[in-house]
Structure formats: structure tokens, C-alpha cells
C-alpha positions as CSV (number, residue, x, y, z in Angstrom):
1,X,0.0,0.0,0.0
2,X,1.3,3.6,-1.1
3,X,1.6,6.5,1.5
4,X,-0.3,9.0,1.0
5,X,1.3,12.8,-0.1
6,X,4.8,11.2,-1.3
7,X,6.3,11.1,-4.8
8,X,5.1,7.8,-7.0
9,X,8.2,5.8,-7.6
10,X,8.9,3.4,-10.1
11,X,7.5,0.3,-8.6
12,X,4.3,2.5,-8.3
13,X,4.4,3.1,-12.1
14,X,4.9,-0.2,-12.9
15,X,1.7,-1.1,-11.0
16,X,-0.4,1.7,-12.7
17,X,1.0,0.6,-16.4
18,X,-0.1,-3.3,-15.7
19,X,-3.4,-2.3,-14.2
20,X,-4.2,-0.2,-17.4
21,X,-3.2,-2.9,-19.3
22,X,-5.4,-5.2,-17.8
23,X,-8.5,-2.4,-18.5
24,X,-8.9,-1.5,-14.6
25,X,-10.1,1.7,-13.5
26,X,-8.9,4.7,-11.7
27,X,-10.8,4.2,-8.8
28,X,-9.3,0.9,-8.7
29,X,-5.9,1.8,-9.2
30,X,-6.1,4.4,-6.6
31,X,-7.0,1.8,-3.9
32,X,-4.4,-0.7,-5.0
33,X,-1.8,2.2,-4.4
34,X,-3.2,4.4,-1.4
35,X,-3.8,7.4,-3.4
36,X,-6.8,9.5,-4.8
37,X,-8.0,8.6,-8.0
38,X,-7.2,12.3,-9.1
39,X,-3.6,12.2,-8.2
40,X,-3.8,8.9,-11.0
41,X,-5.2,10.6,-13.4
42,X,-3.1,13.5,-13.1
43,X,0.3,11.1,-13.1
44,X,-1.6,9.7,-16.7
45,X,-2.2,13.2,-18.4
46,X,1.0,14.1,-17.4
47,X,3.4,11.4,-18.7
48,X,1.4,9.3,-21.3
49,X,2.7,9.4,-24.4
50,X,1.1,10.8,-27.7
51,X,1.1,8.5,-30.9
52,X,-0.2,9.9,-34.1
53,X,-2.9,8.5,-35.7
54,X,-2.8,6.5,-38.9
55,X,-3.6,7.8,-42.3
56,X,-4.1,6.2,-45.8
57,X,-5.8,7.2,-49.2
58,X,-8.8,5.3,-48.2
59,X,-9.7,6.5,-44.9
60,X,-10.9,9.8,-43.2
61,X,-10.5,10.7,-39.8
62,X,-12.5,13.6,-39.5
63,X,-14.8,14.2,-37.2
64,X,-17.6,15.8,-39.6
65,X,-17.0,12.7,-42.4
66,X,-20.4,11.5,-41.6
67,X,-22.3,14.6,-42.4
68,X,-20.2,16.2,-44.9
69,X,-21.0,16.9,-48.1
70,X,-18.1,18.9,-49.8
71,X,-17.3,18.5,-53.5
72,X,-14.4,18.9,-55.6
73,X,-12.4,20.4,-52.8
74,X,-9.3,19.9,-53.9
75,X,-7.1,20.5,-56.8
76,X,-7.3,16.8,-57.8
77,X,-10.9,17.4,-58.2
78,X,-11.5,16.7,-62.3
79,X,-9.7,13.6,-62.2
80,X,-11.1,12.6,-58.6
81,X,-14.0,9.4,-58.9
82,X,-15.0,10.2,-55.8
83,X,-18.8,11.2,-55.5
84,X,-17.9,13.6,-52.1
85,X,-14.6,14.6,-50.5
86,X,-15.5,12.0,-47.0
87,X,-13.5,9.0,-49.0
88,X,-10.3,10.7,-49.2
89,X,-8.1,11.8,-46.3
90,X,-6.3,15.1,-48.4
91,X,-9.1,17.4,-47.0
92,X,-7.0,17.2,-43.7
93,X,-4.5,19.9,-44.7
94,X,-6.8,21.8,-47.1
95,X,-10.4,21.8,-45.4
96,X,-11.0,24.8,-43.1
97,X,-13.8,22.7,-41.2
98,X,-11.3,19.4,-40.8
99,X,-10.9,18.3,-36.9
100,X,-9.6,15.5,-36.2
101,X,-12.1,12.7,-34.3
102,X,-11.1,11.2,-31.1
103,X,-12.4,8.6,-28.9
104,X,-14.2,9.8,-25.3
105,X,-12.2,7.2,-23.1
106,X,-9.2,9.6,-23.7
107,X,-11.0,12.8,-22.2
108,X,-12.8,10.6,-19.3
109,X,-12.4,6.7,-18.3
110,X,-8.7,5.2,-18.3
111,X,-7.1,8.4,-20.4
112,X,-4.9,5.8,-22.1
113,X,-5.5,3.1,-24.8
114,X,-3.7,0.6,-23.4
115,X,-6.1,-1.8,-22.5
116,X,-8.5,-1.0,-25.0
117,X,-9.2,-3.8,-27.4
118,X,-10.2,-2.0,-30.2
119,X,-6.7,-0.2,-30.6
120,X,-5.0,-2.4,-33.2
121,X,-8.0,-1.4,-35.7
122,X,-8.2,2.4,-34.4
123,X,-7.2,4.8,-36.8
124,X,-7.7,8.1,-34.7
125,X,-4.7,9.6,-32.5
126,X,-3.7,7.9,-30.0
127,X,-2.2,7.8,-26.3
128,X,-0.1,5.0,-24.2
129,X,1.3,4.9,-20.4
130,X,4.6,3.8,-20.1
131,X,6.4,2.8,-16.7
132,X,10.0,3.7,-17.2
133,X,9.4,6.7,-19.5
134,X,6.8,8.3,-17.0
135,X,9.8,8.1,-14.5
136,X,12.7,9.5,-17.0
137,X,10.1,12.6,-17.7
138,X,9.7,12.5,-13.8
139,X,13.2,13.3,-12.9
140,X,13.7,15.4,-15.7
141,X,11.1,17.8,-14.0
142,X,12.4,17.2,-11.0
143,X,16.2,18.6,-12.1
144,X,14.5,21.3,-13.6
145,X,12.4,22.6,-11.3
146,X,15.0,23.1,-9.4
147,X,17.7,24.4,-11.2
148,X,18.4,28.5,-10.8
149,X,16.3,30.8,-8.6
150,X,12.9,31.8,-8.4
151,X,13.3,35.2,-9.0
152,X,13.4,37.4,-11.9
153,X,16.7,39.1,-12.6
154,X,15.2,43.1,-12.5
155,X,13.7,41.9,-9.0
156,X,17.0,40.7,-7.8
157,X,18.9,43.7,-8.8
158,X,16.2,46.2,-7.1
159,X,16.3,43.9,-3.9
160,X,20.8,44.2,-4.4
161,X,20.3,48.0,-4.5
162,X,18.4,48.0,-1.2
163,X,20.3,45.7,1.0
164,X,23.5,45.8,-0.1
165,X,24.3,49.6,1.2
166,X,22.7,49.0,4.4
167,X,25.0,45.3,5.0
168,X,28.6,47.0,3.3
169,X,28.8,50.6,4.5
170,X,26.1,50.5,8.0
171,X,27.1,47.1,8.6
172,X,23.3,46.1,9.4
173,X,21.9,42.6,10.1
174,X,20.0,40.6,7.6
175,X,17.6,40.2,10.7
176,X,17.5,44.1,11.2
177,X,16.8,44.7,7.4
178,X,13.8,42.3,6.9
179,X,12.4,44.4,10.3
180,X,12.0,47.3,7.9
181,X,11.8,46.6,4.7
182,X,9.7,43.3,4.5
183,X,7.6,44.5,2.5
184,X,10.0,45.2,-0.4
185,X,12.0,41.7,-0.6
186,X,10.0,39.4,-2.2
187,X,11.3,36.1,-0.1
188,X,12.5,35.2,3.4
189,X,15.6,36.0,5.3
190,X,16.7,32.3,4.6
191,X,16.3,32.9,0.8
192,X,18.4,35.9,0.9
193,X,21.4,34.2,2.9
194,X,21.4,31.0,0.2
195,X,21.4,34.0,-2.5
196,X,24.8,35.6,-1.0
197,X,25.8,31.8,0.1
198,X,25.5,31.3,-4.2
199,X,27.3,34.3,-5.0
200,X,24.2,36.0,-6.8
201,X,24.9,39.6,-5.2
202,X,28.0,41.8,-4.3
203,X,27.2,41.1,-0.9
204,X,29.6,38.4,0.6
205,X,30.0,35.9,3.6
206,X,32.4,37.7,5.2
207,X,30.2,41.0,5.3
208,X,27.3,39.0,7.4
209,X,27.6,39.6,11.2
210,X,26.5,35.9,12.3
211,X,27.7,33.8,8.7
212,X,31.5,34.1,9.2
213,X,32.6,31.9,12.5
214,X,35.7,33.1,14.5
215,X,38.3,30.4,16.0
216,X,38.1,28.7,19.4
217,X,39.3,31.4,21.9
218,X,42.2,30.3,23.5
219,X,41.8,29.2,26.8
220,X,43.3,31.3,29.7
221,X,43.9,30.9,33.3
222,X,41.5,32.8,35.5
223,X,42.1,33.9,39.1
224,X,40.3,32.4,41.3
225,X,37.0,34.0,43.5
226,X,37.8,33.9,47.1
227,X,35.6,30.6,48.2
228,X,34.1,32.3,50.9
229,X,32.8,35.4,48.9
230,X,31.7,32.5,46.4
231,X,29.4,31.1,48.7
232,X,25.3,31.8,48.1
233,X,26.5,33.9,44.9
234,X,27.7,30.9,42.3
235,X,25.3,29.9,39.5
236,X,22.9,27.5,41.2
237,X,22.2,29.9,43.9
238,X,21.2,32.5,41.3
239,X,18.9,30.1,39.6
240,X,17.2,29.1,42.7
241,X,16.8,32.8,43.1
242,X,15.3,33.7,40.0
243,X,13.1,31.0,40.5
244,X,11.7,32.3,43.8
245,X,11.3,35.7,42.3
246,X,10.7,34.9,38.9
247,X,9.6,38.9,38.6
248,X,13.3,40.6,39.3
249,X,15.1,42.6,37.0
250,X,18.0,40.1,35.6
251,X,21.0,42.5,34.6
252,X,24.2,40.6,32.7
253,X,27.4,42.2,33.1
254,X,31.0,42.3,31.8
255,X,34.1,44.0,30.5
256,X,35.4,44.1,26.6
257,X,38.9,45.0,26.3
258,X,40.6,46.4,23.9
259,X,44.5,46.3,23.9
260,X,46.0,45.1,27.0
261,X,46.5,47.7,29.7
262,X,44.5,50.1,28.1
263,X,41.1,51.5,28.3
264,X,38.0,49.3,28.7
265,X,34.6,49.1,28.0
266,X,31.6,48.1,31.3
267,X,28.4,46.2,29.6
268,X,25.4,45.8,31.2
269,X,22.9,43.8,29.7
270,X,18.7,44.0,30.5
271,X,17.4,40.3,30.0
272,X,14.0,41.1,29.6
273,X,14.4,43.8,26.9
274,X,18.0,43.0,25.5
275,X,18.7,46.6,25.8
276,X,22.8,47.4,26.2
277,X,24.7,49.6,28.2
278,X,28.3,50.7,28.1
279,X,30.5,53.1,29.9
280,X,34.2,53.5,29.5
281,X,36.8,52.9,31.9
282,X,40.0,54.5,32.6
283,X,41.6,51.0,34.2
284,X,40.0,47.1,34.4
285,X,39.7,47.2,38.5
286,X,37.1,47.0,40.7
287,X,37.2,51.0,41.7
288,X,37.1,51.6,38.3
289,X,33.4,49.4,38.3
290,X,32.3,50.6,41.6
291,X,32.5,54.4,40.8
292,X,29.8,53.6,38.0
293,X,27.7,51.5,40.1
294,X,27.6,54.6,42.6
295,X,27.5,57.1,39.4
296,X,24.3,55.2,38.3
297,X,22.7,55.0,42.0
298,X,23.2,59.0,42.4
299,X,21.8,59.9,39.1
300,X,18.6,57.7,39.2
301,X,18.3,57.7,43.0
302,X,18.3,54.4,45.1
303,X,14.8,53.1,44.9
304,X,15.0,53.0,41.0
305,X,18.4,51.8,40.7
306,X,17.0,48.9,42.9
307,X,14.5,48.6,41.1
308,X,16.5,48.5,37.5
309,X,19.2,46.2,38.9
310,X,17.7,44.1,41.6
311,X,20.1,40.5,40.0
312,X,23.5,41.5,38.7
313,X,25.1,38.1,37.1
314,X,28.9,38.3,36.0
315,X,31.8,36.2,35.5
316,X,34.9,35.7,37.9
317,X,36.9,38.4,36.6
318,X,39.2,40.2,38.4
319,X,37.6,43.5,38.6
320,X,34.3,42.1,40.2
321,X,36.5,39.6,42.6
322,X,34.6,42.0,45.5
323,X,31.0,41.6,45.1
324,X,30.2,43.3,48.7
325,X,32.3,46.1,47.2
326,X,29.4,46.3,44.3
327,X,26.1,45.3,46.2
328,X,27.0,48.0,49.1
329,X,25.3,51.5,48.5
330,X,24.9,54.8,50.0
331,X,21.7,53.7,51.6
332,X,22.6,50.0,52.6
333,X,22.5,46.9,50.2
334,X,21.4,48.1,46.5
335,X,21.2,45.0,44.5
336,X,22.4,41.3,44.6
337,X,25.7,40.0,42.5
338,X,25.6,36.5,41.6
339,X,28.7,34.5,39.2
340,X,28.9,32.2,36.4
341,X,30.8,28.5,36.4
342,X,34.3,29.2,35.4
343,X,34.5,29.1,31.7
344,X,31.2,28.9,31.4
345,X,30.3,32.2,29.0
346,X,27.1,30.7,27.5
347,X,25.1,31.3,30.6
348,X,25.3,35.2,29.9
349,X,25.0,34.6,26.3
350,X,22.9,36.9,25.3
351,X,25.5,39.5,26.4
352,X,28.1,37.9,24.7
353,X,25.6,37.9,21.4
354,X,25.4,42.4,22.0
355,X,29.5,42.0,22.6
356,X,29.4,40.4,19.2
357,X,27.9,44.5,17.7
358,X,30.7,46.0,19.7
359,X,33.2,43.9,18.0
360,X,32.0,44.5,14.7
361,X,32.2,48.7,15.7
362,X,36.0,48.0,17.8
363,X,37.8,44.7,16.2
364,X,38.9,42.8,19.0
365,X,43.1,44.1,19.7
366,X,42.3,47.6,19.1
367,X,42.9,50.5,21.5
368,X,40.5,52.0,22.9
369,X,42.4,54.8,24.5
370,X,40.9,57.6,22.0
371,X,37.8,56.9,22.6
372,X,35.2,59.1,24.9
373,X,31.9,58.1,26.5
374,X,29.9,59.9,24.0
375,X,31.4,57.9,21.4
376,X,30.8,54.8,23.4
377,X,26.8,56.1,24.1
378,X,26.5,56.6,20.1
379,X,27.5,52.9,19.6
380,X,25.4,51.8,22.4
381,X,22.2,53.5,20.5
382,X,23.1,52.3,17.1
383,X,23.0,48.5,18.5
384,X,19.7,49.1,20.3
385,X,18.1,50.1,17.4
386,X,19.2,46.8,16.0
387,X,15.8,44.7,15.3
388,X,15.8,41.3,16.6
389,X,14.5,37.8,15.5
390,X,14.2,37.2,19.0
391,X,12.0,40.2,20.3
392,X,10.1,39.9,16.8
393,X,11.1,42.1,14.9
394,X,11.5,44.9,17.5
395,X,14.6,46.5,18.6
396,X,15.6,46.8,22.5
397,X,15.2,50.3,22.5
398,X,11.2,50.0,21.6
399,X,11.4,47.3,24.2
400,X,12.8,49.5,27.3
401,X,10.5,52.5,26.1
402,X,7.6,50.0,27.2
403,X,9.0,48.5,30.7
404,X,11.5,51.0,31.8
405,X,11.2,54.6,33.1
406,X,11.2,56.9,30.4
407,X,12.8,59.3,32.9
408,X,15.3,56.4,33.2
409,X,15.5,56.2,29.6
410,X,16.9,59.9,29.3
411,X,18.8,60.0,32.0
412,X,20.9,57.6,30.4
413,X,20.8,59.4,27.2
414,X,18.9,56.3,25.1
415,X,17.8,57.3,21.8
416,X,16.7,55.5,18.5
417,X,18.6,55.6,15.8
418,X,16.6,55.4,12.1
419,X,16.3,52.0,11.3
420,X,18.3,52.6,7.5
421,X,20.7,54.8,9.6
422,X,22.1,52.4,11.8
423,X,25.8,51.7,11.5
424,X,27.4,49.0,13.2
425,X,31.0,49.8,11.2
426,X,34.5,51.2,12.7
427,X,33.4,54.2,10.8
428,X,30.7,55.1,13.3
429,X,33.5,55.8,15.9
430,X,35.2,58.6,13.4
């Protein structure tokens, strides 16, 4: 028995030519192999094969030859016997009226004349279903179908003009792109990546954020957390936490450096907006991090920086080795700091995913000694404005306009950049 909504193979054809052979129906057909009568008759129309039908001097296949009564029609006419043009099959190519006659069972019944028993004398056109030629014009529709792209090449070349600006000189996301103009590419985000993958625009693998992979990081020896300050703040204590107050703010942080020594960048990261924040700092040490933590808590006041950053979750880096050094604030305890599992970067990924936009702004190795916070806020605004798959289709920014303060919001000098005017290239920084 057939499955149902898969491709007939050649066995199945085999079956469908013998049973037409032997004069069975469609109907039965289609129970013998598990499918629809229709999908039969389609497999029929679609691969039998035409034979023409057979012509002599003393036969005419024309569907009007019994009531015609057409004289001297041709040029043969004064030495023609012939009483009426019926007896003689040269009215075919002359005779405006001539169509040829068919038989019924090949517009409704079997479609085919293989079992019929009359075909040996049958002179009219004929049609015949064969197995191993339905499946060599099978796979010769299959190649073709798909062969190319399913495009026209004026669409393509209107879609290259839009994207290819916005991905080589803004440095934009495919993601971000479709966010705002998905109504003028006429095919999905997957489509347009196996396009570049092919090499059908200017647009390369190299200039995608997410295509081209980086090498294994090297691995490097951390110091070590005093155990004691470890203790209620390691990973499995922050889950359980989260999970008895499934409501906090969650807040992922870290440090991106640039060359060794020099200035470095502090990230915060919202969970439950993906919204980024960075501030510049002179030195990589915990004073350095502290003095924004108490920066923040005087400029919003304590009861909304508590509010904004209730869980603080961070790796065992050297510069937050002091977590009651961070949690302490001018009015008591201001939040909670909890760490990762050594080498364990994945469970604040989706601050190493917005460290991936600073990278592509300040390639990993370079200094960032000449740069100023505004510089560093401009960045932080262009990758906000970034539209994400995962908040679909929205950008942070629209995200922390709905959950956070707005007073918040321009405190911290947030702002949208216009979705074609985002740049996530060195050139932003110039």
C-alpha cells in the first residue's frame, strides 16, 4: 500500500501501467496504491505518451465525415471518382472545417488506450502509459524545477540596490533589514542568505555579522573568586533565586577590552528587553566598576536603581573579585551580584551575542584609549536600534521604552537611531 502525499516511484508506475493494461479503473488503481483517483489521473495526463494517428488514401478521420457533403475540394478534383470529399483523407490539410475525431475514453475513463481492445484497428490519435518513461520525464522535471532561482533578474537587482548599502557601509543585520523593509524583498531572510551563500549579489559571507565563524578562543587561566565570597552567589544559587522571584530585573554584566592595559569598555545587559549599556573605563579594576555603580545609583536615586538592577550576574573576573564592594550602596544593600561557572560564558550569552555589535564597531586588539563616553553612548544607541529575531522584529530600544522609566531612559541618554541609519562599522566611531 502507497503513502499518502509522497512522490510515486517506479514500482508504483509499474503497477499503474499493468493495471491499465489489464482495463482497470482509476478508482481501482487508486486503492491498490493508497492514493486518490485524481492524483492517478493527473500522473496519466502528465506522462502518457502521444502517438499519431494513422492515415491512408482510403480513410478519413475527420470528425464531420459523416455529415459532410463537400465537393471537388481539392485540386485533384477533375480527375477525382469520388462522388464527395468523405472517401479521401487530403481534405485534412486543405479543409477549413477538418478536426480530427477522437475517442471519449481519452478525455474521461482510463485516459490511455492501453487496455483497450479495439486499438490495433483504431485509426484516430492515439495515447499510451509507459512505466520507465513516465519516470525519466519524472526526474527530468524534477532537475528542472529546481535548477536556478525563483526570481526574476530586475527583481533581484532592485532587492541588491536595497540591502547591499545597508549590509557593506552600516554594517546592518540581515535580521535588522527584513524588520524594515519586509515588504520590499520578495522572499525570506533564509532565501536571501542562500542567495549571498551562491554568490548572486555583491554582498559576501564575510560581510554578514552571524555567517563568518571566529576560531576557538584560547583558553586562559582565570584567578580564582575567594571561596568564601563565592558562597550563596555561584550559579545554582542565582537560579534558585530567580526562581523564587521569577519577577526581578536580571542585569548581565561584563568588560570588553581592547589592547591590554588600556582602556576598557563596562556592559550591562537587560534580560527582559536586551537593551545594552556601556561606559568607559580609565583602568579594568574594581574601583574603576564601583564608581559607576555609585555614578548610576546618584543619578537615578536608590529606589529606581534597585529597582533597575535588583540581579547583577557576571563572570569571575578580576575587577568584580569584591561583590560586597558592588552590592553595598549609599543607603545599605542596592542589589544582589551572583557569578557564572568558570569558563562557562554561555550562561550570559545573550550578552556575549550584543558584545558580538561591539566587536564589529572595535575589532577585538584595538585600542580603545581615544575613545570618549559619548562615542561609546553613540555605539550603544546604534545596536539598540538593532531589530531582533528574537523580540520579533522589534529593537531593545522599543522594548525599554515600554518596561522602563522613560525618565530612566533619558537619563541615560537612550535614543533611536533610524532603522536605515544604523551603522554597526569602525566608521561610526570617526
Amino acid at each position: 500500500m502507497g503513502k499518502k502525499y509522497t512522490h510515486l516511484s517506479l514500482d508504483d508506475r509499474i503497477r499503474i501501467e499493468k493495471s491499465l493494461d489489464n482495463g482497470e479503473k482509476l478508482c481501482e488503481i487508486g486503492r491498490l496504491l493508497g492514493k486518490d483517483p485524481s492524483s492517478i489521473s493527473k500522473e496519466i495526463k502528465r506522462h502518457r505518451i502521444e502517438k499519431a494517428a494513422r492515415w491512408n488514401f482510403s480513410s478519413n478521420n475527420c470528425s464531420h465525415k459523416r455529415t459532410c457533403n463537400q465537393r471537388s475540394f481539392c485540386h485533384w478534383a477533375s480527375t477525382c471518382r469520388r462522388k464527395n470529399c468523405v472517401g479521401c483523407c487530403r481534405c485534412k490539410d486543405q479543409c477549413e472545417k477538418f478536426i480530427p475525431e477522437s475517442c471519449q475514453k481519452l478525455e474521461k475513463g482510463t485516459l490511455v488506450c492501453n487496455g483497450c481492445h479495439k486499438k490495433s484497428q483504431c485509426r484516430m490519435k492515439k495515447y499510451y502509459y509507459r512505466a520507465v518513461s513516465a519516470q525519466k520525464s519524472y526526474f527530468a522535471t524534477l532537475k528542472t524545477t529546481r535548477e536556478g532561482i525563483n526570481i526574476a533578474e530586475a527583481e533581484l537587482a532592485e532587492v541588491n540596490r536595497l540591502i547591499s548599502p545597508l549590509i557593506k557601509t552600516n554594517g546592518q543585520s540581515i535580521a535588522h533589514i527584513f524588520s524594515s523593509h519586509q515588504d520590499q524583498i520578495p522572499f525570506s531572510s533564509r532565501t536571501l542568505y542562500s542567495y549571498i551563500d551562491q554568490g548572486l549579489l555583491p554582498v559576501k559571507n564575510i560581510d554578514l555579522i552571524r555567517k563568518v565563524r571566529y576560531k576557538p578562543r584560547k583558553k586562559h587561566k582565570r584567578p580564582q573568586l575567594n571561596k568564601e565570597r563565592l558562597e550563596g552567589r555561584r550559579h545554582d544559587d542565582f537560579l534558585r533565586h530567580i526562581e523564587q522571584n521569577p519577577d526581578y530585573s536580571v542585569v548581565e554584566m561584563d568588560t570588553v577590552e581592547g589592547r591590554k592595559g588600556g582602556k576598557v569598555i563596562l556592559t550591562f545587559h537587560f534580560r527582559k528587553t536586551k537593551c545594552l549599556l556601556a561606559f568607559l573605563l580609565k583602568r579594568k579594576t574594581q574601583e574603576c566598576v564601583k564608581a559607576i555603580f555609585d555614578n548610576l545609583e546618584a543619578k537615578m536615586g536608590t529606589k529606581k536603581f534597585k529597582q533597575l538592577f535588583q540581579v547583577v550576574l557576571t563572570d569571575n573576573g578580576s575587577e568584580f573579585s569584591n561583590p560586597s564592594l558592588l552590592e553595598k550602596g549609599i543607603k545599605g544593600k542596592r542589589t544582589a551580584v551572583f557569578y557564572c561557572n568558570p569558563y562557562a560564558s554561555y550562561q550570559k550569552g545573550a550578552l556575549e551575542k550584543n558584545h558580538e555589535f561591539i566587536r564589529r564597531i572595535i575589532p577585538k586588539g584595538r585600542s580603545m584609549d581615544s575613545l570618549s563616553q559619548e562615542l561609546i553612548l553613540k555605539m550603544v544607541n546604534n545596536i539598540n536600534s538593532v531589530a531582533r529575531d528574537s523580540l520579533n522584529g522589534q529593537t531593545p530600544f522599543k522594548m525599554a521604552s515600554l518596561l522602563i522609566d522613560r525618565r530612566i531612559i533619558s537619563l541615560l541618554e537612550l535614543q533611536e537611531v533610524e532603522a536605515d541609519k544604523v551603522m554597526l562599522k569602525p566608521a561610526l566611531l570617526k
